[in-house]
N, CA, C and O atoms as CSV, one atom per row, in Angstrom:
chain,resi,resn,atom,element,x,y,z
A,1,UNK,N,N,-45.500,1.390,7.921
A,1,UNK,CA,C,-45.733,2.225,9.063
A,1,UNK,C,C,-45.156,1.488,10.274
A,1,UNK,O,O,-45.512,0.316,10.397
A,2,UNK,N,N,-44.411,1.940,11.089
A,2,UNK,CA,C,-43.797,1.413,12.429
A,2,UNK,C,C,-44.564,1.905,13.680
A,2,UNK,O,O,-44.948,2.997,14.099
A,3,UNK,N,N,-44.611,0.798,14.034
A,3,UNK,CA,C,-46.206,1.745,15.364
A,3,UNK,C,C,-45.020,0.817,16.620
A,3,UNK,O,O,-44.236,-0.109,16.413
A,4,UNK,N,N,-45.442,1.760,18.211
A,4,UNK,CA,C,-45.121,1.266,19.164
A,4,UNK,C,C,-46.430,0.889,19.844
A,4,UNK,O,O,-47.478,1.508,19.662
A,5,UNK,N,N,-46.239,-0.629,20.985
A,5,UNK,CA,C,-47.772,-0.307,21.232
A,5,UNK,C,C,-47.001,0.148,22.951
A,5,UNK,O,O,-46.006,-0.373,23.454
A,6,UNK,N,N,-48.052,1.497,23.659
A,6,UNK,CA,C,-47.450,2.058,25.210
A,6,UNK,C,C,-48.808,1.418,25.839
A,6,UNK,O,O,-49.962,1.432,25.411
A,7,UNK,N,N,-48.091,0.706,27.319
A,7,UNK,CA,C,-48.943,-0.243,28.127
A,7,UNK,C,C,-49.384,0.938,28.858
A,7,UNK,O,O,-48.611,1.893,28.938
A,8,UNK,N,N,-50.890,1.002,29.568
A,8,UNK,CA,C,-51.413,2.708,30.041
A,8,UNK,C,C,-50.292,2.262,31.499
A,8,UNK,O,O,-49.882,1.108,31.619
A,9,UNK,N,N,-50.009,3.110,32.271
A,9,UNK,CA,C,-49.568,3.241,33.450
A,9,UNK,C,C,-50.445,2.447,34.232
A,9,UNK,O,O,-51.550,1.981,33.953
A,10,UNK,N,N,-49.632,2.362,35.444
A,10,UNK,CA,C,-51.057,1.671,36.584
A,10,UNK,C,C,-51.824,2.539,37.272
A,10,UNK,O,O,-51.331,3.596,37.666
A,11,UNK,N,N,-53.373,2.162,37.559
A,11,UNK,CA,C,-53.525,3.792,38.156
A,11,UNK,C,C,-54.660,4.339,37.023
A,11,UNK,O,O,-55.735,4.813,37.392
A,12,UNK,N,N,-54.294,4.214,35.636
A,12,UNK,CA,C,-54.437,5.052,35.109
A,12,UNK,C,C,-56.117,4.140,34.024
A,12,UNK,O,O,-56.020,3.121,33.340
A,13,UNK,N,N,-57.293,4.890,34.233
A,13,UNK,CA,C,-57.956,3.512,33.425
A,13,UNK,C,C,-57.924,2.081,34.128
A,13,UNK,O,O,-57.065,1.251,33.829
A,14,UNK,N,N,-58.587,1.922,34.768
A,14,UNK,CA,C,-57.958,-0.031,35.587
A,14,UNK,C,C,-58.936,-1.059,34.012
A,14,UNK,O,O,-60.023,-0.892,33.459
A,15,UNK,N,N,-58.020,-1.867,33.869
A,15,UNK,CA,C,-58.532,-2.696,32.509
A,15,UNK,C,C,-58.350,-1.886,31.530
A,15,UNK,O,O,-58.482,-2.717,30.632
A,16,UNK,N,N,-58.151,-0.923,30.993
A,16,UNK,CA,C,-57.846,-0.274,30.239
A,16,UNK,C,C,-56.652,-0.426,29.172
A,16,UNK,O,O,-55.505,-0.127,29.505
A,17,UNK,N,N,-56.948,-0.892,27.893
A,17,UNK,CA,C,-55.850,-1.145,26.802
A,17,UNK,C,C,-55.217,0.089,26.760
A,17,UNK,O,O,-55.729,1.201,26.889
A,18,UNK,N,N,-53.766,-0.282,26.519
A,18,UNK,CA,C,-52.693,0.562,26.144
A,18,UNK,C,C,-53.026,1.519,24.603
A,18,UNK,O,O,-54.145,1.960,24.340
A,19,UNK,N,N,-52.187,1.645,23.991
A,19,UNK,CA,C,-52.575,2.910,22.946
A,19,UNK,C,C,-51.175,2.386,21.729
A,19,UNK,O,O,-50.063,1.926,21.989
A,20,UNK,N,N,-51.733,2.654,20.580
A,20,UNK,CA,C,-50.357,2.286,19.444
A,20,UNK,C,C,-49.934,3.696,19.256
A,20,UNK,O,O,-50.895,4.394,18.933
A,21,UNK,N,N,-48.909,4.294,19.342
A,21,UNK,CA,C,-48.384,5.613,18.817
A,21,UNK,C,C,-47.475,5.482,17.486
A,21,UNK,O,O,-46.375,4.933,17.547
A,22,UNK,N,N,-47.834,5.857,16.634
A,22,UNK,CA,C,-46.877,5.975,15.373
A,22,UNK,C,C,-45.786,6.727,15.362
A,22,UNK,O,O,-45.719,7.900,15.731
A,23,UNK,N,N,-44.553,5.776,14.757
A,23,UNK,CA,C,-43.046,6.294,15.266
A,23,UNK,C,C,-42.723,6.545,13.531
A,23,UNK,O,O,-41.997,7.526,13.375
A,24,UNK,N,N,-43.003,6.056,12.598
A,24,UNK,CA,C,-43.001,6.848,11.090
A,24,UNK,C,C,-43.679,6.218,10.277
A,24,UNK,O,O,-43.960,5.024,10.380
A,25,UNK,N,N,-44.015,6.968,9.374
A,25,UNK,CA,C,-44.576,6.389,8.006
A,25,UNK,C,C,-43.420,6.240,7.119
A,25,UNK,O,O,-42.658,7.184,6.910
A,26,UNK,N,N,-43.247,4.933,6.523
A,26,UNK,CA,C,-42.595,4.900,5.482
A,26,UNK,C,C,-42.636,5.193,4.087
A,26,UNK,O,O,-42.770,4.048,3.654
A,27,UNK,N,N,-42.620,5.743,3.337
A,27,UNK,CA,C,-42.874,5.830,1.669
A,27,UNK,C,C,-43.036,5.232,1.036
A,27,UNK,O,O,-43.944,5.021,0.233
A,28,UNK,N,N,-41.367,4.451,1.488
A,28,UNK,CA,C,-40.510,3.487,0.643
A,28,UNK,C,C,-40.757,2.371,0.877
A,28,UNK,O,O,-41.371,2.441,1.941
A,29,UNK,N,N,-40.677,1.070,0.520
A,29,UNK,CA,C,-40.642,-0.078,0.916
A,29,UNK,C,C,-39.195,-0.753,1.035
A,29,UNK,O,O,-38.385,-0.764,0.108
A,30,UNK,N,N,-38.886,-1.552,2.837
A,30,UNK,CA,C,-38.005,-1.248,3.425
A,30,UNK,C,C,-37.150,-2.186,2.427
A,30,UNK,O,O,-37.643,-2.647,1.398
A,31,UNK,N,N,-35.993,-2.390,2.780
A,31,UNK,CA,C,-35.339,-2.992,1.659
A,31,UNK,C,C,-33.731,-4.041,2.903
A,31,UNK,O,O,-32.584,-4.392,2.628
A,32,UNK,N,N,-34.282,-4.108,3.725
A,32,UNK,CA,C,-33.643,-5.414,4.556
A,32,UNK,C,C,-33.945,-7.022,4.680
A,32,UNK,O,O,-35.034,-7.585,4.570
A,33,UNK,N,N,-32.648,-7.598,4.944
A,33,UNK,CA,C,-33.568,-9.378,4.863
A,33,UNK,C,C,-34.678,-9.858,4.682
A,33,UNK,O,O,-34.976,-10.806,3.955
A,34,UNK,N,N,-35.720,-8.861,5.713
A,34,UNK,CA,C,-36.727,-9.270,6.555
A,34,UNK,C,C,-37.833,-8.761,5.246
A,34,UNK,O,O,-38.771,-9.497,4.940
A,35,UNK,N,N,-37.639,-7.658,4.655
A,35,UNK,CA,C,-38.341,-6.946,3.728
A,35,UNK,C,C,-38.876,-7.843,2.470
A,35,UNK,O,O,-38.173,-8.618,1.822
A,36,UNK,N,N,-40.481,-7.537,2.225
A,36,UNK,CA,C,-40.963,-7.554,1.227
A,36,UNK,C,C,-40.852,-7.461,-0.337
A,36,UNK,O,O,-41.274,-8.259,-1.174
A,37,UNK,N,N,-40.078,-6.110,-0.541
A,37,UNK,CA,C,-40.213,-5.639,-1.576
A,37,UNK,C,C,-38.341,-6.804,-2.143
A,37,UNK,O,O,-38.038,-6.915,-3.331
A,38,UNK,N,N,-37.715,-7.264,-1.326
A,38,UNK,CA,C,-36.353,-8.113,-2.258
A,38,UNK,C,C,-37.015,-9.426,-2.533
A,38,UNK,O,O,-36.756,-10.148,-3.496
A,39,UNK,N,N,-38.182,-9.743,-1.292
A,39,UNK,CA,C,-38.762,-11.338,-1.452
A,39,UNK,C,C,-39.340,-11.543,-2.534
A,39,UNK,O,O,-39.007,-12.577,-3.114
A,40,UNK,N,N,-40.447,-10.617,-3.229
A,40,UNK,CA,C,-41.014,-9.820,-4.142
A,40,UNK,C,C,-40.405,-10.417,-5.685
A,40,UNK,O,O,-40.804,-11.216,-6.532
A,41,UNK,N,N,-39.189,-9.516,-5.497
A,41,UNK,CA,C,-38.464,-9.422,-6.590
A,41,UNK,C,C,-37.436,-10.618,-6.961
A,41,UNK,O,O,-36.880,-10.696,-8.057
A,42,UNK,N,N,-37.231,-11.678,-5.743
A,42,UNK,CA,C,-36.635,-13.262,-6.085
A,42,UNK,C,C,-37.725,-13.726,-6.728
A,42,UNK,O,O,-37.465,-14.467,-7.676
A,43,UNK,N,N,-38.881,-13.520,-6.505
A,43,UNK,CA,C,-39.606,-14.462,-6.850
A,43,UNK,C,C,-39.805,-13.897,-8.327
A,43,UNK,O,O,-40.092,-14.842,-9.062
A,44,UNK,N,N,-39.741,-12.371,-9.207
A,44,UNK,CA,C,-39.457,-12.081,-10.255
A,44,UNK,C,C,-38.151,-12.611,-10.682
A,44,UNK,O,O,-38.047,-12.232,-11.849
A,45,UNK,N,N,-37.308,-13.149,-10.432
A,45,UNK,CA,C,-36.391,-13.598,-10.894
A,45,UNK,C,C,-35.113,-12.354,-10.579
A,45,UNK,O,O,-33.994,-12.708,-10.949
A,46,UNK,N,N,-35.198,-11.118,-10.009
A,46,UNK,CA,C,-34.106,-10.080,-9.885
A,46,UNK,C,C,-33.468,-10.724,-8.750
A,46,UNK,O,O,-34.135,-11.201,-7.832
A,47,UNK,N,N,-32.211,-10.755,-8.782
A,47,UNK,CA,C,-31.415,-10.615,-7.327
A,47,UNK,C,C,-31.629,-9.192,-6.761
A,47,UNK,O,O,-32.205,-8.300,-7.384
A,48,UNK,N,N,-31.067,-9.056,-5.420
A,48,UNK,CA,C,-30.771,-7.780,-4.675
A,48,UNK,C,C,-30.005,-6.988,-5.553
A,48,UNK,O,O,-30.630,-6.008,-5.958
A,49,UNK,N,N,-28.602,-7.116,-6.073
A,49,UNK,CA,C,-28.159,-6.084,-6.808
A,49,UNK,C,C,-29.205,-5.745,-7.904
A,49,UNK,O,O,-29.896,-4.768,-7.617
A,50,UNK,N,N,-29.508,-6.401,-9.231
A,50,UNK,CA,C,-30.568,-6.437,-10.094
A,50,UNK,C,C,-31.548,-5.051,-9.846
A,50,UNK,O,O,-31.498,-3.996,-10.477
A,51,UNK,N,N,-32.814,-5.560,-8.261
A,51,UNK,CA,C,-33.096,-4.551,-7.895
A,51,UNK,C,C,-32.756,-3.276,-7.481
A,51,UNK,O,O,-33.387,-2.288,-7.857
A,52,UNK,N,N,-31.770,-3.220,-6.707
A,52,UNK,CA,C,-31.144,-2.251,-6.596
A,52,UNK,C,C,-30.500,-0.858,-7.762
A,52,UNK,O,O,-30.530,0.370,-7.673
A,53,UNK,N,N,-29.992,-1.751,-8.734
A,53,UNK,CA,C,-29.456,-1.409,-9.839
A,53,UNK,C,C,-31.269,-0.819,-10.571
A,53,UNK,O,O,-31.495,0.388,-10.658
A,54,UNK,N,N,-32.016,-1.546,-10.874
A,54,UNK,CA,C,-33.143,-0.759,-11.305
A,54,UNK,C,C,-33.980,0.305,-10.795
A,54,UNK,O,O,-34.790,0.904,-11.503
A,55,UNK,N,N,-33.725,0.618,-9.171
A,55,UNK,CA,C,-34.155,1.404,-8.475
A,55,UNK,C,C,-33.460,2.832,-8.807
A,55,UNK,O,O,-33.948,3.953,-8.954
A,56,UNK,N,N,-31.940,2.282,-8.875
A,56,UNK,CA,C,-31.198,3.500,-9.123
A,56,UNK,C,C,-31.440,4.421,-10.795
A,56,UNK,O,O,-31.375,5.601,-11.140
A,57,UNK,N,N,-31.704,3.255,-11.408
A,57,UNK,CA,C,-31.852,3.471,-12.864
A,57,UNK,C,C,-33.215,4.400,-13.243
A,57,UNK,O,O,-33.343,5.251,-14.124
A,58,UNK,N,N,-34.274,3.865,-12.145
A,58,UNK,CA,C,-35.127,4.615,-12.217
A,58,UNK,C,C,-35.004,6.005,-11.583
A,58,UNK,O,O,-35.839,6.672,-12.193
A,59,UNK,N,N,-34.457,6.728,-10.760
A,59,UNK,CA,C,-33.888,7.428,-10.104
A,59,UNK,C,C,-33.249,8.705,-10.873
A,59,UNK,O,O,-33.484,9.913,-10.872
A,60,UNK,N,N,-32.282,7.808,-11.561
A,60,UNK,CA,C,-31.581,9.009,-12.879
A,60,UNK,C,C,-32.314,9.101,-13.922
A,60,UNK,O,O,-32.113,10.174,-14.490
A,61,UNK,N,N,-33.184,8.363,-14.501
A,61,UNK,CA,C,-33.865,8.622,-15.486
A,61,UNK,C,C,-34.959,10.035,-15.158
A,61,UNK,O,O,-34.950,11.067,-15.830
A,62,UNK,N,N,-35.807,9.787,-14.041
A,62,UNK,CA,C,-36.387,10.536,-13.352
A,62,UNK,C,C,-35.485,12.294,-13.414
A,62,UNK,O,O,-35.714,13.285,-14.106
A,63,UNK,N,N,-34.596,12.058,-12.508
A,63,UNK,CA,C,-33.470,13.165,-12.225
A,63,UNK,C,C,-33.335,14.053,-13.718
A,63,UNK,O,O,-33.478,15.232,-14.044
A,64,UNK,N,N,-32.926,12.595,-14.509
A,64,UNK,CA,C,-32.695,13.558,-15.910
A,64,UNK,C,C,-33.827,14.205,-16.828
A,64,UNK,O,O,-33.671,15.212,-17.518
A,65,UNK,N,N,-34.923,13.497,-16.725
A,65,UNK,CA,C,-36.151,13.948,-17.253
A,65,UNK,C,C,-36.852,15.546,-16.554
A,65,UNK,O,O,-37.538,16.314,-17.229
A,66,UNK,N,N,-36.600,15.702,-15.559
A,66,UNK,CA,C,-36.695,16.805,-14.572
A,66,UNK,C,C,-35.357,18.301,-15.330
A,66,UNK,O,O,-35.663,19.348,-15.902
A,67,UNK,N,N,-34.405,17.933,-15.100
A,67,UNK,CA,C,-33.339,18.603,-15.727
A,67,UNK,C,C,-33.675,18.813,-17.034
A,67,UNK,O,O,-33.674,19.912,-17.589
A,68,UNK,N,N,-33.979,17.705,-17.557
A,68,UNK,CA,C,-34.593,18.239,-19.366
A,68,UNK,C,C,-35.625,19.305,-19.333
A,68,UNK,O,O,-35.558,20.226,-20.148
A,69,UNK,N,N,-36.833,19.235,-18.212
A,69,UNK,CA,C,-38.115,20.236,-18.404
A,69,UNK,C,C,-37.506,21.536,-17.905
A,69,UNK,O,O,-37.747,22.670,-18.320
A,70,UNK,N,N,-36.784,21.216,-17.068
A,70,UNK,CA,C,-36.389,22.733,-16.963
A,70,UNK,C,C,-35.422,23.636,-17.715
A,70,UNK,O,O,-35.379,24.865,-17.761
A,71,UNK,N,N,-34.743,22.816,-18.228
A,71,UNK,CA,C,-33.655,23.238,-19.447
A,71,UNK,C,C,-35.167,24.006,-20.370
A,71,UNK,O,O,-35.353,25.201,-20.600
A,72,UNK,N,N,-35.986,22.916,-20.709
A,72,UNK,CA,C,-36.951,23.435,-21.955
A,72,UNK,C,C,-37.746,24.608,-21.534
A,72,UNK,O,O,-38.329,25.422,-22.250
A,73,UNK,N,N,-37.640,24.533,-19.826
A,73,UNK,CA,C,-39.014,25.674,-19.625
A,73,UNK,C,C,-38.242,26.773,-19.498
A,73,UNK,O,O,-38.951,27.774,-19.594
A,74,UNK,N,N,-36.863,27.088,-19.287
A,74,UNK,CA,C,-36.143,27.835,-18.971
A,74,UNK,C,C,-35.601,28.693,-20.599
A,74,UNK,O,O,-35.296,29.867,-20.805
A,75,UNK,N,N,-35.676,27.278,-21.697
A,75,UNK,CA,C,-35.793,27.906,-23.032
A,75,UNK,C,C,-36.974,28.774,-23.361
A,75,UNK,O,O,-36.733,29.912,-23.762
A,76,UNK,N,N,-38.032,28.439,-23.259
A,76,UNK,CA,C,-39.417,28.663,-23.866
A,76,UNK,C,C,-39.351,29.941,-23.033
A,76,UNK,O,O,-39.706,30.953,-23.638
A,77,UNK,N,N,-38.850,30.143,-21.374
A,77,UNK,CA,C,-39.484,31.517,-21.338
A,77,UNK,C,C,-38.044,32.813,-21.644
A,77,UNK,O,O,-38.192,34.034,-21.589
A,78,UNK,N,N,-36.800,32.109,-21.940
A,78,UNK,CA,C,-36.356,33.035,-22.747
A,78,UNK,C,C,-36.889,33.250,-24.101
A,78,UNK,O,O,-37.325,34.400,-24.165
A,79,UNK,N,N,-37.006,32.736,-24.997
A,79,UNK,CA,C,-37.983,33.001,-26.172
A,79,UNK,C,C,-39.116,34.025,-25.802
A,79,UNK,O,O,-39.036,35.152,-26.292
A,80,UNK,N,N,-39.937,33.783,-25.152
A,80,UNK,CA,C,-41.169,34.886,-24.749
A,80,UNK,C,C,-40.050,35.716,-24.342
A,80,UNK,O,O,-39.375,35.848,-25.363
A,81,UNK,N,N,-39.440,36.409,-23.294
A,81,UNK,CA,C,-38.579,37.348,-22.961
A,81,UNK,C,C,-38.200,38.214,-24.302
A,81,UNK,O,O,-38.300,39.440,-24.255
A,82,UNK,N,N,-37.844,37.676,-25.278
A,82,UNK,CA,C,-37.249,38.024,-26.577
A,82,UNK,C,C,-37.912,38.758,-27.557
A,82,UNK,O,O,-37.625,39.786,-28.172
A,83,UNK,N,N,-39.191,37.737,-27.564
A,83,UNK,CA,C,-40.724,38.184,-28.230
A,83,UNK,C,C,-41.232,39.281,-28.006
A,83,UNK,O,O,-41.876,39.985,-28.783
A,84,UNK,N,N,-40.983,39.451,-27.022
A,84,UNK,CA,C,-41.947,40.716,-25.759
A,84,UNK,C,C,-40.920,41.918,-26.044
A,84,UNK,O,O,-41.220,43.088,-25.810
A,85,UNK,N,N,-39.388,41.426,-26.695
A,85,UNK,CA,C,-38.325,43.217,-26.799
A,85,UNK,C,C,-38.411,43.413,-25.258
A,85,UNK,O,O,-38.833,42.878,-24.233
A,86,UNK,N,N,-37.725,44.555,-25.742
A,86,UNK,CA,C,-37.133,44.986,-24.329
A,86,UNK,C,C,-37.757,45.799,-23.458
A,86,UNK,O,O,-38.219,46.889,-23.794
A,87,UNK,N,N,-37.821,45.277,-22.151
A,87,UNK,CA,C,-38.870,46.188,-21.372
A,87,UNK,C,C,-38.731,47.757,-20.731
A,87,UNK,O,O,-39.688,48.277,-20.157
């Protein structure tokens, strides 16, 4: 999550703490120098490509497993269509 923190105006509240506003939620875990999820994965023994390469891998496997259910659900309800004759 990336938060800004806004100082209140002057004037506004005297002593009064500023406010954190949220600028996004992330999903993902970020994947720069500074990032967790590559430090993570040196210490599993993956390099950056390594990870990378398994992220993607997981990705198409996913993609293709999706494409398979619908291939099958798209079979199964032609079959019923067939079953049922003609309307």
């Amino acid at each position: 999550m990336d938060l800004l923190y806004q100082e209140r105006p002057s004037g506004e509240k005297p002593g009064g703490a500023g406010e954190f506003v949220v600028l996004e939620v992330n999903t993902l875990p970020g994947m720069t120098a500074l990032s967790l999820l590559p430090e993570i994965a040196r210490g599993a023994g993956l390099d950056f490509k390594s990870l990378v390469e398994r992220i993607l891998y997981g990705a198409r496997l996913k993609i293709a497993l999706r494409s398979r259910q619908d291939e099958l659900t798209g079979c199964n309800n032609l079959l019923k269509r067939k079953e049922q004759g003609p309307s």
